[in-house]
C-alpha positions, 0 to 999 in steps of 0.5 A, a space after each residue: 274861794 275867796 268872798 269879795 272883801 268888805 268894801 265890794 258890800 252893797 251898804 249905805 253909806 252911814 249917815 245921821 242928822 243930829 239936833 242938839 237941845 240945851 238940856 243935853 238931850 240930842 235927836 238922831 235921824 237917818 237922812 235916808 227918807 223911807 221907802 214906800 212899805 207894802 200895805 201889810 206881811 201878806 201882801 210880800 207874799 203875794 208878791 212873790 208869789 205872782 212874780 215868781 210862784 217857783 221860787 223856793 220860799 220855806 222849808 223844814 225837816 220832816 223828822 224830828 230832830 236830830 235828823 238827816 230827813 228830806 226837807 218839806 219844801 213850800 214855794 211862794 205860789 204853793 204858800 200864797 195858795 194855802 194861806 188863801 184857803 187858811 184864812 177862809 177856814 178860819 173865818 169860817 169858824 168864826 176868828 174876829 180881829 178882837 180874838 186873835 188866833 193863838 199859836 203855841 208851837 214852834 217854828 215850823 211851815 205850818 205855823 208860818 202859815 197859820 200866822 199869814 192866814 191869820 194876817 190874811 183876813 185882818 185878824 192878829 196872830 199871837 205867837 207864843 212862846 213854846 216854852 210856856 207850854 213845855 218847860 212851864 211847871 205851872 203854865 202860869 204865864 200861858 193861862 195869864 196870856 190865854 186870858 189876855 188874849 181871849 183868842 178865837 182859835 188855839 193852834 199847836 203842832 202836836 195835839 199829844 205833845 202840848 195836851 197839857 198846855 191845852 188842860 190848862 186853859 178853858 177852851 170852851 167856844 175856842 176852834 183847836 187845830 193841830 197839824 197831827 195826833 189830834 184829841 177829842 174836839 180838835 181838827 186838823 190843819 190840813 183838813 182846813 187846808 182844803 177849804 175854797 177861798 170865797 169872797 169873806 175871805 177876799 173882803 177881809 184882805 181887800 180891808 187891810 189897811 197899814 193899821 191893821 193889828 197883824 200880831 200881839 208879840 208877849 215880851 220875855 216877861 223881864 219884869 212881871 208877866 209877859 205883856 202883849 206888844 201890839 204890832 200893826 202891818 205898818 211896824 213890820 213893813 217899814 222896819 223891813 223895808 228900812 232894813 233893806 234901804 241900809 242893807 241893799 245887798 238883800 236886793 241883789 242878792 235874795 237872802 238864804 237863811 237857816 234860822 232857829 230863832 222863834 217866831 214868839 219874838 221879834 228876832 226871828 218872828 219879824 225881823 227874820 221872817 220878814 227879810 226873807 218875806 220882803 226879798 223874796 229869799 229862802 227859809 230853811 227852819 232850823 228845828 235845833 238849838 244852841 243846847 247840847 243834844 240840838 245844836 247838832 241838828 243846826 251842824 246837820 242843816 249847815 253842813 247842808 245849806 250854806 246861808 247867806 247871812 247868818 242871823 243869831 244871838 250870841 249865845 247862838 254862836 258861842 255854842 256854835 263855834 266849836 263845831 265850826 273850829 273842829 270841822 272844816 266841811 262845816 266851816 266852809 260850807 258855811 263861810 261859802 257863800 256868807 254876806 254878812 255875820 249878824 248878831 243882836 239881842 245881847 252884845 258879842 264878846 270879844 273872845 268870839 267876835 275873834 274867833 268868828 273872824 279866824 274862822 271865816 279867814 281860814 275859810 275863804 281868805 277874808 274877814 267876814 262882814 259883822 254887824 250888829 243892830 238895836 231895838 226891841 218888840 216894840 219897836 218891831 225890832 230894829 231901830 238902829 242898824 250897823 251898814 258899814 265896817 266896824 272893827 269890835 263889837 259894842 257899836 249899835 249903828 244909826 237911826 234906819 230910816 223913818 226912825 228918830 232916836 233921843 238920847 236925853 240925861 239920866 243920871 251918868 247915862 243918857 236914855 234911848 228913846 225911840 219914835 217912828 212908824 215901827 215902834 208900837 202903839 202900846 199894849 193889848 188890853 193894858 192901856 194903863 201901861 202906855 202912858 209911862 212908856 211914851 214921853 210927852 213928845 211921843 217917844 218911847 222909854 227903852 230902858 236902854 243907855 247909850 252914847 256916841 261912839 265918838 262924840 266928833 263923828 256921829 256917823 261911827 254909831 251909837 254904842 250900847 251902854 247898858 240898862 238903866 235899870 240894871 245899873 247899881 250902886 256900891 256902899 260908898 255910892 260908887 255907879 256900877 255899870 253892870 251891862 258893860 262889866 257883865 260882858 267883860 266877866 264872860 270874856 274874862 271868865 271864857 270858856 267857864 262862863 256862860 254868862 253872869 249876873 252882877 251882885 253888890 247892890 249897896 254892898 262893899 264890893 262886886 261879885 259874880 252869880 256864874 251861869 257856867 258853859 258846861 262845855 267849856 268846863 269839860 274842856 279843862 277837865 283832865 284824867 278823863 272826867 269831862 262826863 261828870 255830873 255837873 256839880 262835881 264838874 263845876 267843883 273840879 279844881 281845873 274850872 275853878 283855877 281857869 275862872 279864878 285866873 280870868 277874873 284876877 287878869 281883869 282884875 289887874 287891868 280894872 283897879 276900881 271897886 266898881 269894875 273888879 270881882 271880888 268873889 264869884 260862886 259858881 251855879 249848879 242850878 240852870 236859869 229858870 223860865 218860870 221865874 223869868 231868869 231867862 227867855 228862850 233866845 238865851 238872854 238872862 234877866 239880871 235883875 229877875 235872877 237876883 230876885 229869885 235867888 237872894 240866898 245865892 248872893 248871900 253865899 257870895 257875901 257871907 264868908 267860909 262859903 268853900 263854893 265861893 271862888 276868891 278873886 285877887 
């Protein structure tokens, strides 16, 4: 059956006030004034859960992955229950809101309880990333971030699974709950689960003010050791309900998601969990990942339940479209009932965008809704959104209401910053960072470059224009602009290319660190040798033909040594977490995989090198 076609959307109009300054910096504004915010995350629940108790609000598998099990299903009224008497539990043992409770599992209902709870009584959850725990070879930025946070109780999912996270830190004086297999020392979350609310507990949420810290979110680590994002209920709510002002179809329609994205950051964390949250939606926890081995967990959840808006990041759709392409059960269950395609933290590549367009005409007849937004942790997340028709990826959209974004000069570029009611008030216990991340009128230093999509029609949006901070220079001074390069190698090198790091700093010319799709290389292998392993895959000559192909078509289209490749070498080696190469939404640190691997780059430049590939 065929959607409605883009038009029949419920969207704002988009819209933007523009105050331009003499020295070329302009402030962009939302004309929409923002809505009234609840006081804070629990108080959505609450909501939902007086209005309708019935009403289905989160669900997971109860097997692990990769598993057709039934579904454990918690309603509104059973979730506000259980949080009521978590929250109780937890100041029973004696939580504060300057030790926040610690989680280091992954998404899950009980972690989506333990961190309401948390909220419930004033005290902050501090989700942490899963990968720290069990990819982590050191634990190194768990024990800096335990430290940090000094919390008051540590909750994990497994007691055997994350026992080694657990060995790493000092726990003395620390409450330990897991939800199974617990050690020596640790209770069980469903035996707190028993405790009789009292009238601590109703105090403690009676105090919530829209100031309460309700979470300290650690950031990917880009740039040293993670840093704690301190979030109060006033960040969450405004950002949510500005979502739902620019997006108003959330209203007539109760968003059904199925969503992997984790909750240790403010994609899924905050922006997802709370959309839900807010409107009163479904959650259906997706427990797989855009890996092999896991993606086929999300293929079982969507053949299954048909959302109604996808949220992902790229790197999420690029692993999902072959099943999408190869199945036409899944493909329409999941175009069924879909208002809206969105994708954020990385921008989308052309090669995908299209194909995400086919699929969704071959589906139901049209094209699907896609969008995009901008922002970070720090500012909750979003700070700009797309509400209206665009025809590429790049755009960004416009301020959403509540928020003002500078674009001032710097260097070629112009700077994003953002001020607003979403956007963090600094830094858990790292007060010596704030003042470098505010400038004098109180905006915050993104990082980030951007400009108008078109300077005559402020209303068609902002377009990202990289890091400012990934940006270099060649040997003959030349400005390299490796955001938006890096974007065009991945789609000049589909379907080898993952994604891809930018070398030539101070160098002659360009070349290209290759993170390879494993898949998509298989795919060019013939005589039956798509099982190699990967380092005699990657030097078929299959792969290196089809990389080499799609770099020399760019070149022939991108003349100037500051936009054409020169030589790519191919990586064997994954990125590491450790070294903060990547995050585990899939982003890849441009700058952290220079760093840690300066002898790849000097393969790239030396010469004779049979692994580097040649570019014409």
């Amino acid at each position: 059956m065929s959607k409605p076609p883009f038009a029949d959307l419920s969207l704002a109009p988009p819209g933007v006030k523009v105050e331009t300054r003499d020295d070329g910096t302009m402030i962009l504004r939302s004309p929409y004034a923002l809505a009234e915010c609840p006081i804070s995350v629990p108080a959505m629940l609450h909501r939902w859960e007086k209005e309708d108790p019935g009403r289905l609000w989160i669900a997971e598998r109860t097997a692990p992955p990769v598993t057709d099990a039934p579904w454990r299903k918690v309603t509104f009224g059973e979730g506000g229950d259980l949080v009521r008497r978590l929250g109780q539990a937890f100041l029973d043992r004696g939580v504060t809101p300057e030790r926040p409770v610690m989680l280091l599992s992954d998404n899950a209902v009980d972690n989506a309880l333990v961190q309401l709870a948390a909220m419930e009584v004033g005290v902050p959850a501090s989700p942490i990333s899963q990968a720290y725990s069990l990819m982590s070879t050191d634990h190194g930025k768990l024990k800096y971030i335990h430290e940090l946070v000094t919390p008051s109780l540590v909750y994990a999912a497994d007691g055997e699974r994350f026992a080694k996270a657990f060995a790493a830190l000092d726990l003395e004086g620390t409450s330990v709950v897991v939800s199974a297999n617990a050690g020596p020392g640790q209770e069980v979350l469903s035996d707190l689960m028993k405790t009789e609310p009292g009238t601590a507990a109703q105090d403690a949420y009676a105090a919530i003010t829209p100031d309460t810290i309700a979470k300290v979110l650690f950031t990917s680590g880009s740039t040293g050791m993670p840093k704690g994002v301190i979030t109060p209920h006033s960040m969450l709510t405004s950002n949510v309900v500005a979502i739902g002002q620019v997006w108003p179809f959330l209203h007539e329609h109760p968003p059904v998601l199925v969503d992997w994205l984790p909750w240790s950051h403010t994609f899924g964390g905050s922006h997802n969990f709370n959309t839900v949250l807010l409107h009163g939606g479904t959650l259906w926890i997706d427990a797989g990942k855009p890996a092999p081995g896991l993606i086929e967990q999300t293929v079982i959840n969507l053949k299954e339940i048909a959302p109604t808006i996808s949220l992902n990041v790229p790197r999420g759709y690029d692993v999902l479209l072959p099943f999408l392409e190869n199945d036409a059960q899944l493909r329409d269950n999941f175009f069924r009932n879909l208002d809206m395609v969105f994708y954020a933290a990385a921008a989308l590549p052309p090669a995908l965008w299209g194909r995400l367009e086919d699929l969704s005409i071959k589906a139901r007849g049209d094209r699907v809704t896609m969008v995009s937004s901008w922002g970070s942790t720090e500012t909750a997340p979003a700070a700009a959104s797309v509400h209206w028709e665009i025809e590429k990826a790049g755009v960004i959209g416009v301020p959403i209401p509540g928020t003002e974004i500078k674009l001032t000069p710097s260097g070629s570029k112009m700077e994003m910053r953002v001020r607003g009611m979403n956007v963090t008030p600094g830094y858990w216990r790292r007060s010596e960072l704030n003042e470098a991340a505010f400038d004098d009128e109180g905006f915050f230093r993104m990082g980030d470059a951007g400009k108008l999509e078109d300077p005559d029609d402020p209303t068609k949006g902002l377009v990202f224009d990289g890091r400012t901070a990934e940006n270099f220079k060649l040997m003959s001074g030349t400005w390299v602009h490796a955001g938006e390069l890096r974007l065009m190698a991945i789609d000049a090198g589909w379907p080898v290319v993952a994604d891809a790091v930018l070398t030539g700093h101070d160098r002659e010319a360009l070349g290209l660190l290759i993170f390879p799709n494993l898949a998509g290389c298989a795919s060019l292998v013939k005589n039956g040798d798509a099982d190699l392993p990967p380092a005699e895959l990657l030097r078929r000559p299959e792969v290196r033909e089809a990389l080499k192909e799609g770099l020399a078509k760019h070149n022939a289209e991108n003349g100037s040594s500051s936009r054409s490749f020169t030589r790519a070498l191919i990586l064997v080696e994954p990125p590491d977490i450790d070294a903060n190469e990547i995050t585990d939404k899939g982003y890849v640190n441009q700058r952290a995989v220079l760093d840690h691997r300066p002898d790849m780059v000097e393969r790239i430049y030396a010469g004779g090198d049979p692994d580097v590939i040649e570019i014409s």
